[in-house]
N, C-alpha and C positions, 0 to 999 in steps of 0.2 A: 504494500500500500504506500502511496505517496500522499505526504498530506502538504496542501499550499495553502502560504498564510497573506494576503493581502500587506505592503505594507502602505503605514497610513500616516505617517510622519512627516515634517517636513525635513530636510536634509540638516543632518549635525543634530539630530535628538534621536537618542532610541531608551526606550524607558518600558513599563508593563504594558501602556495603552499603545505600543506601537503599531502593534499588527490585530487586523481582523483575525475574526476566530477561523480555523483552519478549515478548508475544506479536503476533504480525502476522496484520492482518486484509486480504486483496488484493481492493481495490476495485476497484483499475481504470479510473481513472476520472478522473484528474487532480485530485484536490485541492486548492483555493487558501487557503482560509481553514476554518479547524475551531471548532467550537464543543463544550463538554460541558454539560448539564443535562439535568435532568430533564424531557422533552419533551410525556412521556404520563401524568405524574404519578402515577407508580405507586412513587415512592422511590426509582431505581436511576437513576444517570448514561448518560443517554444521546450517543452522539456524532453532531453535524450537522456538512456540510461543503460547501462549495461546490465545485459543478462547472461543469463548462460548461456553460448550460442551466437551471441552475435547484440545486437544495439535495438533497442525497442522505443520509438518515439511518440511523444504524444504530442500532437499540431494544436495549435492555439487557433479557436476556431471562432473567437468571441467577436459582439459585434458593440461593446458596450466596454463601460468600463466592471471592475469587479471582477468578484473567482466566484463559480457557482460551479454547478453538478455537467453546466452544458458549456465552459470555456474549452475542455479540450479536447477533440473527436477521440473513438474508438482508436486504442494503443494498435501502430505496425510496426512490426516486427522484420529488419532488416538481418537477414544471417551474415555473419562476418566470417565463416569457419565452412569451405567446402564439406559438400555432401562426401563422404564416406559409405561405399556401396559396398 
């Protein structure tokens, strides 16, 4: 599971009230290493992460501002590690 937290600050303050309450995204997937940018170069932060296998990303699909249940589409799964037959 990934869980994203809004942040709500203005720059040079972080304190309790910084961040919205988290929203969780359940990949399922074992997560090792996470990355955020802009992937697809459409302006919106997307989040990559390493799985077993290969790199699984979730695209920022939002049209608004905020993190809800519907900012990032259904997790693809890119394999990094040839098929072994």
């Amino acid at each position: 599971m990934i869980s994203v937290m809004r942040n709500l600050t203005s720059p040079g303050t972080i304190d309790t009230n910084s961040f919205a309450e988290a929203v969780d995204f359940g990949v399922n997937l074992g997560a090792n290493l996470l990355a955020i940018a802009d992937f697809d170069s459409d302006g919106k932060p997307d989040i990559a992460f390493l799985t077993q296998g290969g790199v699984t990303l979730l695209p920022n699909i939002s049209t608004g501002p905020g993190i809800n249940n519907g900012t990032f589409a259904e997790p693809v799964f890119v394999s990094i590690y040839p098929d072994i037959i």
